[in-house]
C-alpha positions, 0 to 999 in steps of 0.5 A: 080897534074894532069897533074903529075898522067896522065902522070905516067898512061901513063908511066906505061900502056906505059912500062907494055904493049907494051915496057915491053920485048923491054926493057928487051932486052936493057937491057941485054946482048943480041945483039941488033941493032946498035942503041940501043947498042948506047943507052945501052952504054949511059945508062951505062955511065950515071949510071956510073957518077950518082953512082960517086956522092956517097962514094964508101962505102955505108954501113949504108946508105939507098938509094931510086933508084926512077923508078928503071927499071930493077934494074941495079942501085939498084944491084950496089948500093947493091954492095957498100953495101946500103940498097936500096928501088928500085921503079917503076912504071912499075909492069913489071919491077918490076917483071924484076928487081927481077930475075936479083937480085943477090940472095945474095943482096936479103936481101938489096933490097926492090923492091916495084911498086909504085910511087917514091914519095910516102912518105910511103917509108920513108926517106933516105941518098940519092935518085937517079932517073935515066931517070924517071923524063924525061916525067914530066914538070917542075912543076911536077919535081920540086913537086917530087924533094920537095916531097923527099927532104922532106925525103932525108938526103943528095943529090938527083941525077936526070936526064933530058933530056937537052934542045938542038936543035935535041931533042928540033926537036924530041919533036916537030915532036914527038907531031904531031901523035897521042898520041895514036901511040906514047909512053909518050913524053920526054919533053926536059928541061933547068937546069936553069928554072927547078931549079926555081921549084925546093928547094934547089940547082941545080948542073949539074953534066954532060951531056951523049951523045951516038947516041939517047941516050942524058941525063943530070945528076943533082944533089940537095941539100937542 
């Protein structure tokens, strides 16, 4: 999968090197500008929907948060009471995701850095992959989608960010400057076509908009 491994390169020298401590602050309860308080909430809202697909008691369940950021989710999916492998990545956000983990959900998260479809991470109930695939195509979407089903028991509730005219605009303007002045670029997509990559069946759950922040939470099954 090359075209799948340049772009993880890119994504992770793009969070480890230059947006590492902008998204620490995003993500956190510090004061940000109007903007990316819109994002935050979108953000929010959006993790918010992704865990309302799951029971609310996740005890026995093991959980797979692919591209796991700072460890919001993984610290909620802990909470219901989960066994979550929490990956990313970014080293970075790793490290991050560690410090903000409650101490007393240490023993139910495992944070590792790596590739989220890694098969050495073993197999699990659910997985959910929130904001982490929107820089791949179709194909490589869908080859990550296979890879987990392979190892996902129940469902997996993924994003993309949906194909609509403003950010069908952004993604065009976006490709005019240099790749080496723009950070990894979010390929817009239709549920419909990426479903033909995908096994299984595609669901859309919903769709959050809030200012900059537009995501579109799907949800597969074998």
């Amino acid at each position: 999968m090359p075209d799948y491994a340049l772009t993880r390169d890119r994504v992770e020298t793009y969070f480890d090197r230059t947006a590492t401590q902008t998204w620490e602050r995003l993500t956190s309860h510090e004061k940000v500008s109007r903007i990316r308080e819109t994002v935050r909430q979108g953000r929010d809202r959006m993790r918010a929907l992704m865990l309302s697909r799951l029971p609310q008691d996740l005890r026995g369940t093991r959980i797979l948060d692919a591209g796991c950021g700072t460890g919001a989710m993984a610290q909620e999916l802990a909470l219901r009471g989960a066994q979550v492998t929490a990956v990313d990545i970014s080293p970075q956000l790793i490290d991050i995701a560690k410090r903000r983990l409650h101490p007393a959900l240490a023993t139910q998260v495992d944070f590792q850095s790596g590739d989220m479809s890694n098969p050495a991470f073993g197999r699990f109930d659910f997985a959910l992959a929130m904001d982490s695939l929107i820089y791949y195509r179709d194909a490589d979407i869908g080859r990550v989608i296979d890879t987990l089903a392979a190892r996902t028991g129940q469902s997996i509730i993924f994003t993309v960010a949906p194909r609509t005219a403003f950010l069908m605009a952004f993604f065009t303007v976006g490709k005019l400057f240099p790749r080496s002045d723009r950070s990894p670029s979010m390929i817009p997509h239709d549920a419909a076509r990426l479903a033909r990559h995908c096994p299984g069946t595609i669901t859309k759950i919903g769709r959050i908009t809030s200012g900059f922040y537009i995501s579109e939470a799907l949800e597969h099954r074998t």
